[in-house]
N, C-alpha and C positions, 0 to 999 in steps of 0.2 A: 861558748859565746858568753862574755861577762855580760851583765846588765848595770846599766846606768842609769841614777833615779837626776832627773837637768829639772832643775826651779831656776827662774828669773824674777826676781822680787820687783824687779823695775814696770814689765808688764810681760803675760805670758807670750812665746813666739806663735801664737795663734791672733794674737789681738789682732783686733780689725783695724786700728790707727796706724800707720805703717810709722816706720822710723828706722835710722839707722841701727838702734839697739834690737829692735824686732827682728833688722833683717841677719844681724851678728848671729841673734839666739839661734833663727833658724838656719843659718850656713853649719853654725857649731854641729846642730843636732846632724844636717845629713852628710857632715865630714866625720863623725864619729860611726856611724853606720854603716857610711863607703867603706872604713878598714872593720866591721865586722862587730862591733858593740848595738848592744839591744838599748834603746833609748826609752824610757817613760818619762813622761810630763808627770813630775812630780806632784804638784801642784799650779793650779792657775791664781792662787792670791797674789794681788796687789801689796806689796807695803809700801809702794812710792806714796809720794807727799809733795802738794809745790806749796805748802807751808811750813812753818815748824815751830807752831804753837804746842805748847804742854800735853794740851789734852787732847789732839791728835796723835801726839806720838805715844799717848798713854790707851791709846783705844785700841790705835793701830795694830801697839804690840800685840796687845789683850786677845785682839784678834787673831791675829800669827799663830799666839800658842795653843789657841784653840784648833786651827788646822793643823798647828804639828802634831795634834792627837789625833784627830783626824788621818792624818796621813800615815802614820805610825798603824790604825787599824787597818788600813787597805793595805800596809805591807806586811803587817806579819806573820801572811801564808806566804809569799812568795818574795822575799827580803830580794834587795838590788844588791851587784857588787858593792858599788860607788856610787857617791853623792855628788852632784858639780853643780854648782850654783855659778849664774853668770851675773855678772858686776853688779856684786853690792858694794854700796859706797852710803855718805852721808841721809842724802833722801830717800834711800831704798834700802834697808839694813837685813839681812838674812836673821829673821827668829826662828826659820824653820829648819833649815839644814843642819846645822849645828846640834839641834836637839834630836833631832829622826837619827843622823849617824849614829852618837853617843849609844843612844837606844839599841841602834841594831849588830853598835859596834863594826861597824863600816867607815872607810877614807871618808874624809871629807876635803873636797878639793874645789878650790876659786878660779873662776877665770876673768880676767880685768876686773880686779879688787883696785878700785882707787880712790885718792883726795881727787877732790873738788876745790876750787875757790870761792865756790858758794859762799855767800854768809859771813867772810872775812870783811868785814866794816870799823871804821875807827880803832881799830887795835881789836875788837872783841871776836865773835863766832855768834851767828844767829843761831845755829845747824849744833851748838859742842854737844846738846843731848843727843842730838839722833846720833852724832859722829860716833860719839862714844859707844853706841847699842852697835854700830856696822862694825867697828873695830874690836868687838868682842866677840864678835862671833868669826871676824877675822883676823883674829890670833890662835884660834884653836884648828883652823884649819890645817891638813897635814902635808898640801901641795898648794902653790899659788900657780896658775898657767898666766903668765905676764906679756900684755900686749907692744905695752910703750916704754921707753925707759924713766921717763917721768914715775907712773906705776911703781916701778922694779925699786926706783929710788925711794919713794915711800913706802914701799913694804919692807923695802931693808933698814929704814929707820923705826919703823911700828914695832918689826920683829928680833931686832936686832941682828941680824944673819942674812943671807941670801943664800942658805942649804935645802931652803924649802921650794925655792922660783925655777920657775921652767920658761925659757921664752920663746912667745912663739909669733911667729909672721902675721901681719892682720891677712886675711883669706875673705875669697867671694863665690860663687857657685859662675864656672865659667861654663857657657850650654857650648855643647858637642859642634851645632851649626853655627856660623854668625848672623845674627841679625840683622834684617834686611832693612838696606835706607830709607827713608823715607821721600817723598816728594817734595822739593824747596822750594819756595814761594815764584811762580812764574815768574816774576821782574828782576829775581835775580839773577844776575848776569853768572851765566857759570865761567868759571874760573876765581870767581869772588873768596878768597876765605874764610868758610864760616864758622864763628867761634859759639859755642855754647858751654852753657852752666846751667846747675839744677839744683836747685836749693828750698829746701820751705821758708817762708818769708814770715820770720819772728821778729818782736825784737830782740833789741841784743846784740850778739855776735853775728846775728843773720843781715841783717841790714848793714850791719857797719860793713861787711864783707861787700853788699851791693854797693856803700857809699863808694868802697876801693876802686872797684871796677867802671863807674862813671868815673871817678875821677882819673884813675890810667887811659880811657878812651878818650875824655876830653883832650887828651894831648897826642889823641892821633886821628881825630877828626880827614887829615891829609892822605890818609892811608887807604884804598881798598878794603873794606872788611861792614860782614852780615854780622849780626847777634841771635840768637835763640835762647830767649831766657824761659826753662821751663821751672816749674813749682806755684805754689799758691800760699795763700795763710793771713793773718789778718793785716799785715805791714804793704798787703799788695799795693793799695793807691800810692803806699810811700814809695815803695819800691819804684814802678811808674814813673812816678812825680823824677824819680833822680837820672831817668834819660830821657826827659821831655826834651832834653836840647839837641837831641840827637835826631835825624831825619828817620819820621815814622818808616819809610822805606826800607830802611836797614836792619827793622827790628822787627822780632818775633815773639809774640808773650804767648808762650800757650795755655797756662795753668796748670794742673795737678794732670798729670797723666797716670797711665797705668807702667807697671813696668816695664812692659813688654814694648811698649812705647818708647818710653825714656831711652832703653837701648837704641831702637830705630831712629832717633834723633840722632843719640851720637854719633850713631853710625854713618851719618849723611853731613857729618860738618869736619872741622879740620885741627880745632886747638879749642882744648877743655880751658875753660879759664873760671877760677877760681880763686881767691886770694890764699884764705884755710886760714886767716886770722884766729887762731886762739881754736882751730881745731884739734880735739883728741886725736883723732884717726883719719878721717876722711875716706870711708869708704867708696863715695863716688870714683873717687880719683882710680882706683882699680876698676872700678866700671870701664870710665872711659878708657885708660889705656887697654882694657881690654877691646875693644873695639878699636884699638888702632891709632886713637888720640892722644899728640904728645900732650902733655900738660905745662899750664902759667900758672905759678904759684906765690908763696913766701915761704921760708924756711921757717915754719911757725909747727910746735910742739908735735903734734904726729906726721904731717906732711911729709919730711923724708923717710919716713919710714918706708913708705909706698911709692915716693918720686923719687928717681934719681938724676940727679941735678946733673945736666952734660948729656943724659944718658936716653932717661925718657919722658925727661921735660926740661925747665928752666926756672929754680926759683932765685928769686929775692932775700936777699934780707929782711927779718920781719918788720923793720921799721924802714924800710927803703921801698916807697911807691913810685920812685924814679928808674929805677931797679927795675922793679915789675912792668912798668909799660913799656920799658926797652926793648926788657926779652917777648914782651907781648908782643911790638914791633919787628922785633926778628923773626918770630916764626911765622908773621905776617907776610913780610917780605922776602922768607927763603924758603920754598916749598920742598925741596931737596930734602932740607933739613930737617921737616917736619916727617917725612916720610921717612927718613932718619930716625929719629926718635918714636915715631906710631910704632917700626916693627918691631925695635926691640922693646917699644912696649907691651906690644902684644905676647913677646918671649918670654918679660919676666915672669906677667901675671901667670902664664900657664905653669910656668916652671918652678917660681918661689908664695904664689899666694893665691893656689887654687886649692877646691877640695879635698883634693887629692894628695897635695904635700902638706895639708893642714891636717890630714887625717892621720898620715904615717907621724908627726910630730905629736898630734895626741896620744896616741897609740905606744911612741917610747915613753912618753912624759908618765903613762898611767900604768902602765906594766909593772913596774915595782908595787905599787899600791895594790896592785891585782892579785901579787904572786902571795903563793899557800903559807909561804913567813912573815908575810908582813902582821903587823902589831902596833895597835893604837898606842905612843909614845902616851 
């Protein structure tokens, strides 16, 4: 059984703050274990930053290198195969992994290594110091595991080659049972379509995403259809504020639920709707179709990855919000269709982005790294 030393400099997959990147770290760890790898938490340091002033990044490192000594002592009875560090990028730079390999003379391999558009303002880079520190530690890596092709494309311009990328499906932990529905608000009328979304409510990207969705539903006011907006964060009253025009009746705000929850929701409504304006990945969106949900989207940076347009969902163009409320009106007004699209969304998720094929593709990806020839280039 190889052993693998998993750091996530963004925050460990133990944190208590939930987040899509917590829940990647943790899918990663128990799909590399499903096929048979011994997993350590390398380390719990922080190098994220939601600054990028000088002398944080100058502390920050400082710090770093001081755990990678650290780290380095607690391995050197019992060295790991491999190293895998999960998405350093600009605000979260790997100082440790790159230094612990070197030392033990062990792969070092990336998973979702990428730019950001962070910080790109008036021609310049707020971010070029920290960029520089991630992108030096991710040039010496000997494997990149690549999620999106955005990613793939800037690693093959970082690195000059694409001999070192492996790519691999986004994945989600699909449970054995399905989750059971929940109870829908007495007044609604069953037969009603209920649409939900789940989002944390930032600004930003998060809000603009909410602006989308009132503004496609305004233009079907005429239509039959509930909402369930679940999530919380500090844009809620904004959030709010953008479907005051909408009859309290038809809406649902639950706030921050548990997960086990969030599933039960979707499980009990009928079309995931989400815009994915300027999303990475969108893990949700495997959530819901795993429970059956076809998906309303845009064809916006990760979204196809995980939707397939016709197949089991319907997106837009990302500048087309007439687009989106169409298709949001179509699988409003064709049930067939939706049921159409839930099951074979239900088929992808099991067959192309669960644990289970996310394990057997780590497992090729890292086999040569593992085998008795290999040698740090």
């Amino acid at each position: 059984m190889s052993k693998l030393a998993f750091y996530a400099p963004i925050k460990p997959p133990d944190h208590p703050i939930a987040s899509g990147d917590r829940l990647i770290a943790q899918n990663t760890i128990k799909a590399l274990q499903l096929v048979g790898f011994e997993v350590e938490l390398a380390s719990r340091f922080i190098a994220y930053s939601k600054r990028e002033a000088a002398d944080i990044l100058e502390q920050r490192k400082a710090d770093a290198l001081v755990e990678a000594e650290a780290v380095l002592a607690r391995m050197d009875a019992v060295r790991p195969d491999l190293w895998l560090t999960y998405h350093p990028y600009c605000k979260a730079p790997d100082w440790i992994g790159p230094r612990v390999s070197a030392a033990l003379g062990i792969p070092y391999v990336t998973l979702e290594a990428a730019r950001t558009g962070q910080g790109f303002e008036a021609g310049g880079d707020r971010w070029a110091s920290w960029r520089i520190e991630a992108q030096t530690g991710i040039k010496v890596a000997d494997a990149h595991l690549v999620f999106k092709p955005t990613d793939r494309s800037y690693l093959e311009e970082l690195l000059g080659s694409d001999e070192a990328l492996v790519d691999i499906a986004p994945f989600i932990d699909v449970p054995a049972a399905p989750p059971k529905p929940v109870s829908l608000p007495r007044h609604w009328r069953p037969g009603t379509p209920v649409l939900v979304t789940v989002a944390m409510m930032r600004p930003g990207k998060k809000i603009e995403n909410f602006r989308l969705i009132a503004q496609a539903l305004a233009s079907l006011k005429g239509l039959n259809w509930n909402f369930i907006v679940i999530g919380d964060g500090p844009e809620a009253p904004h959030v709010q504020q953008l479907f005051e025009e909408f009859s309290p009746e038809r809406l649902l705000f639950t706030g921050a639920l548990p997960h086990e929850d969030v599933l039960s929701h979707l499980a009990a409504s009928d079309i995931f709707l989400w815009p994915g304006w300027k999303e990475p990945i969108g893990m949700v969106y495997l959530e819901a179709q795993m429970t059956g949900l076809p998906v309303v989207a845009l064809e916006s940076m990760g979204v196809p990855l995980v939707v397939r347009h016709g197949e089991t969902g319907l997106l837009a163009a990302e500048d087309d919000l007439t687009g989106f409320a169409d298709n949001l009106a179509t699988l409003i007004s064709h049930p067939s269709l939706r049921n159409d699209f839930g099951t074979a969304a239900k088929t992808a998720v099991r067959r192309n982005h669960s644990l289970a094929a996310a394990g057997e593709r780590f497992r090729l990806a890292l086999a040569p790294l593992l085998s008795k020839g290999w040698k740090r280039v």
